[in-house]
C-alpha positions in Angstrom: 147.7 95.5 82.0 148.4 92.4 84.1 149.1 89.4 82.5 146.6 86.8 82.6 144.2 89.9 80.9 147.0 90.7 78.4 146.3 86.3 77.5 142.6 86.7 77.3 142.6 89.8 75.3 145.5 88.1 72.7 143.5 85.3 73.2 139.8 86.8 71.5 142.0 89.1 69.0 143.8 85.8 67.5 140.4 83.8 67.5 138.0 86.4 66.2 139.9 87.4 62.7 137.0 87.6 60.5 137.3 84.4 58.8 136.9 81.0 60.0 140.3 80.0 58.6 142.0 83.0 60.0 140.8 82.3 63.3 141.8 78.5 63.2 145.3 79.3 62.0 146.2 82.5 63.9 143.8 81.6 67.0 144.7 78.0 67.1 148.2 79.3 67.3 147.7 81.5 70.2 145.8 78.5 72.1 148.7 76.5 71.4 151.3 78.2 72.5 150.3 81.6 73.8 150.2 80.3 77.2 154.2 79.1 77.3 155.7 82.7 75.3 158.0 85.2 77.0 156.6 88.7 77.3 159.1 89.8 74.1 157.1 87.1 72.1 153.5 88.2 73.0 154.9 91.4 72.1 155.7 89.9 68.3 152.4 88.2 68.0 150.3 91.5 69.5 152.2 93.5 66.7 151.4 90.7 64.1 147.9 91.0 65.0 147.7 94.3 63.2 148.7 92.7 59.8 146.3 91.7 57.6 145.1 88.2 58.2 145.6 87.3 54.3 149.6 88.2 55.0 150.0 86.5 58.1 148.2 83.1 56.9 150.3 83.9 52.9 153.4 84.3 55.2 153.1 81.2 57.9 151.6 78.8 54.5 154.7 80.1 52.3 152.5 81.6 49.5 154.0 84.7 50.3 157.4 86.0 51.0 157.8 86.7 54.7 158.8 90.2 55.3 162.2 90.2 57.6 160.7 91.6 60.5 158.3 88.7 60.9 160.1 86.2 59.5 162.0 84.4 62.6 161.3 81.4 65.3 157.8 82.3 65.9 156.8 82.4 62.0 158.4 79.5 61.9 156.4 78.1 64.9 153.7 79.1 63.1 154.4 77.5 59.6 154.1 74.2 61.7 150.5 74.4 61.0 150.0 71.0 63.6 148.4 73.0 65.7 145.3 73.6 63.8 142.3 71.6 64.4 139.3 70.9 61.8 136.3 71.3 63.7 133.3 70.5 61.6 
């Protein structure tokens, strides 16, 4: 798939989770910085995708232990959290 589809397809997955948090954290995320990644980090975050949301917002909060194969630059990126807007 070219890229700019590859974007818009990471781009509903992150910011249709389930759960309004889920999509502000791991959506928000994406919108932030999804744009500006290398094709071996879209390839990080598409794989994270498949995780439970409770992990992935446990891991990038620090409520649960990061599993080595995530933990790295872009978890850290993602533990950040200034990327999340409250929309009310």
């Amino acid at each position: 798939m070219d890229h700019e589809t590859r974007l818009k397809r990471l781009g509903f997955r992150s910011s249709h989770r389930g759960t309004r948090e889920a999509d502000m954290m791991i959506g928000g995320f994406f919108a932030t910085y999804g744009r500006t990644w290398t094709p071996e980090q879209l390839d990080w975050f598409e794989a994270l995708l498949e995780e439970q949301d409770v992990d992935i917002m446990g891991w990038a909060i620090g409520s649960i232990v990061c599993p080595p194969e995530w933990d790295g630059l872009m978890m850290q990126a993602m533990r950040d959290i200034n990327y999340v807007t409250v929309v009310k």
